[in-house]
N, C-alpha and C positions, 0 to 999 in steps of 0.2 A: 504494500500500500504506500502512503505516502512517506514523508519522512516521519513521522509518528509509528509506533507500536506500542499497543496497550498491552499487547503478554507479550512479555518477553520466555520463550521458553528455551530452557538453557539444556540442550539437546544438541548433538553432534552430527546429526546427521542432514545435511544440509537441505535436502529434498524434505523432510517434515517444516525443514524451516520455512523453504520456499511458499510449503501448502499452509503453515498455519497464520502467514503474513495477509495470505489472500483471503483469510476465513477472518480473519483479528478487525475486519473492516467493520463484522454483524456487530460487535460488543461496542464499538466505538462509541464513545460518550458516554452511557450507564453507568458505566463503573471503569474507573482506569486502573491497570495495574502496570507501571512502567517501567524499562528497564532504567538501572542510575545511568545517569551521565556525567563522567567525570565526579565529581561531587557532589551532585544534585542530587537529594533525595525523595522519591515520590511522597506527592501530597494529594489524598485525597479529599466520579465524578461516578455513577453513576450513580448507583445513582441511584446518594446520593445520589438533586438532583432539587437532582437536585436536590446569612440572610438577617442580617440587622433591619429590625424596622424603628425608624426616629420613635413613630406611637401606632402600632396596631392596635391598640384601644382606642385610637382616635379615629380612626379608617373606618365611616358608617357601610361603605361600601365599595367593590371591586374586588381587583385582585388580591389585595393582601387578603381582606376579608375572608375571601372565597378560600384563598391558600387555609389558615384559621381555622374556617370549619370542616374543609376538607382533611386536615391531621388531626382535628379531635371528635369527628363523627365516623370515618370512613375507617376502621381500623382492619378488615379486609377485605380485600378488593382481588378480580378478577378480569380480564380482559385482552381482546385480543391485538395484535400492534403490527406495522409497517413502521419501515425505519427505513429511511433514504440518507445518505451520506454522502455529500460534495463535495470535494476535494477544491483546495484554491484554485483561482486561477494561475496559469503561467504564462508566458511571453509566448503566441506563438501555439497554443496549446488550448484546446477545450477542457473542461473541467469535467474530470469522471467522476461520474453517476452511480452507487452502488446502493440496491435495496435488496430488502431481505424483509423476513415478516413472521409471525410465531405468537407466541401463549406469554402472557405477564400476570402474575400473579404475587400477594405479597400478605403477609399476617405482622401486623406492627406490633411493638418495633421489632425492629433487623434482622425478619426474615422474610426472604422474598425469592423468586426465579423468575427467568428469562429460558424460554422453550423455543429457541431459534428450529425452524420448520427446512427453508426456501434462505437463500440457495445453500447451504450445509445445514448440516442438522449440527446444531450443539445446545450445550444446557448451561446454566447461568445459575447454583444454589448461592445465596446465604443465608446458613441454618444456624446466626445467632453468633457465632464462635468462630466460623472460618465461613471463606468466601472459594467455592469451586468451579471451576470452568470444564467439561468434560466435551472435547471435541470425537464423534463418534469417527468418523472416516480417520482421523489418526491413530484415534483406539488410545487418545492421551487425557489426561486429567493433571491439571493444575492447580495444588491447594496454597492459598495462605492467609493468615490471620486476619481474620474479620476487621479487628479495632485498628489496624494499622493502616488499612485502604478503601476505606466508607465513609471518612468525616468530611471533605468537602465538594461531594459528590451531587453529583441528580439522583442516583438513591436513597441518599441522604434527604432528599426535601422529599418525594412523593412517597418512598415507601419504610423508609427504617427510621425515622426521627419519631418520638412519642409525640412529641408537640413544636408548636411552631419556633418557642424555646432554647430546645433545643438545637436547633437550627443557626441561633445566633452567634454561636463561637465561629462559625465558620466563614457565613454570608452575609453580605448586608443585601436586605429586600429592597423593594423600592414597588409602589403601585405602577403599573402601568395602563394605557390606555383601551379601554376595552377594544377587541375588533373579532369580526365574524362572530360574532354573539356569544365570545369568549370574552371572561376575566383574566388578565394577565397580570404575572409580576414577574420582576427583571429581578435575578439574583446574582449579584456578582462576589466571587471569592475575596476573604479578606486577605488571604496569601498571594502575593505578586510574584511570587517564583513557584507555582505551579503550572501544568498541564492546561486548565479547565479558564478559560476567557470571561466568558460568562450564561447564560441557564435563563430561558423564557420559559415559564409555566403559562400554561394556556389549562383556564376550567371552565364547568360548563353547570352552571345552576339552573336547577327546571323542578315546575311544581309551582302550588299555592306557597305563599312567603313562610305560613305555619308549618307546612310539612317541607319545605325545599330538600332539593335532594345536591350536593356538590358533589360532582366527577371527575376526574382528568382525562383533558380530550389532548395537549398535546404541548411538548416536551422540544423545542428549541435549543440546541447544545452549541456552541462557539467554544472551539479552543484556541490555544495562544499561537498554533499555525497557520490560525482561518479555515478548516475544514469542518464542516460546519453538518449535524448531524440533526433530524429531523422525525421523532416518533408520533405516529398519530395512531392513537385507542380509540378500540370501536367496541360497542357491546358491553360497554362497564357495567359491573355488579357489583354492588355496593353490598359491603358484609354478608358474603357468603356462607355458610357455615365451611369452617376447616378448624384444624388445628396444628399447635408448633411441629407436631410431627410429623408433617404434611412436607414440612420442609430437610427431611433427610436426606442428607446424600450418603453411599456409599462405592467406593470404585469399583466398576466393573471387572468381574473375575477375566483376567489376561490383560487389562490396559495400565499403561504406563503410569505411576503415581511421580509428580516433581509437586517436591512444598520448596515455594520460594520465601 
């Protein structure tokens, strides 16, 4: 992909590297897990995902509002996602276009999946304690510690923060302007030397004002390269019945285990 890699997976053989560079596109944004550079140490996007607000007790309404009720009513959620990803532009050069699209699901806090379908299949847990990626065509699984690459993430705002609170060590919010009959807020990282630019939450309020229902229709990701990464959920179900053990993973018998 571009010059970004969200997994870096430390394997030697150069053909998995090849294939897992081309599949590393599906996860972009959600959740980063990067490799160091030079001295750089990742900081976590997915996501996290997405936030300081001046006064969200002030905010009658909008985005932030909506963000608010959507982390303290919506504690699990189901739904189905498309995810396109643009690559900057270059001199000379069109900007590649990659989609993919699959199952999101999530039981607050910090556990949640991504069930990439089209065009690879891979799976995305985290079950509270560690964060898994399990690429089936490689037959590889990549573990590592939950707390260390979730905090300034797009997972972090829609699906693993307890509250909007929470959220604050990491991002400052900001209401933005409704459009297509979406609530938006603009979340920008409070760290200047990470990955993750900045995070558009797009939600969707419907119903009488007494029973309203908050959703997440869609998920706007900027990173610090410009490639710019786009999920849009269809079919949200707002508190499904599931439970924490919903969210197990376990390696498949004969595939690679790398904990980074």
């Amino acid at each position: 992909m571009a010059s970004v890699k969200f997994w870096c997976l430390h394997v030697t053989n150069k053909l998995h590297q090849k294939r897992h560079r081309e599949r590393s596109v599906a996860i972009h944004g959600f959740v980063f897990i990067q490799p160091q550079r030079k001295r750089s140490v990742l900081k976590r996007f997915l996501l996290t995902v997405f936030l300081t607000a001046a006064s969200i007790g002030g905010v009658s309404a909008g985005g932030l509002k909506s963000l608010e009720t959507f982390v303290k009513t919506v504690k699990t959620g189901q739904a189905d996602f498309t995810q396109v990803v643009t690559s900057p532009t270059r001199e000379g050069q069109a900007p590649r276009v990659k989609t993919s699209s699959g199952r999101f699901e999530f039981f607050r806090p910090n556990r949640f999946r991504f069930d990439y379908a089209k065009p690879f299949v891979q799976t995305i847990v985290a079950d509270g304690q560690t964060l898994w990626l399990y690429d089936v065509d490689l037959n590889q699984v990549t573990a590592r510690k939950q707390a260390a690459v979730l905090g300034a993430t797009p997972a972090a705002l829609i699906a693993s923060a307890a509250d909007v609170q929470a959220l604050q060590a990491d991002f400052v919010l900001a209401d933005a302007p409704d459009q297509d009959g979406l609530q938006w807020v603009l979340a920008t990282p409070k760290s200047k030397d990470g990955q993750l630019q900045s995070v558009r939450v797009g939600l969707r309020t419907a119903g009488a004002p007494a029973t309203a229902t908050t959703t997440l229709a869609v998920l706007e990701i900027l990173d610090s390269f410009g490639q710019r990464s786009v999920l849009t959920f269809a079919g949200f179900k707002v508190n499904p019945p599931m439970t924490a053990g919903s969210f197990q993973f376990s390696t498949p018998k004969g595939a690679d285990l790398i904990w980074q």
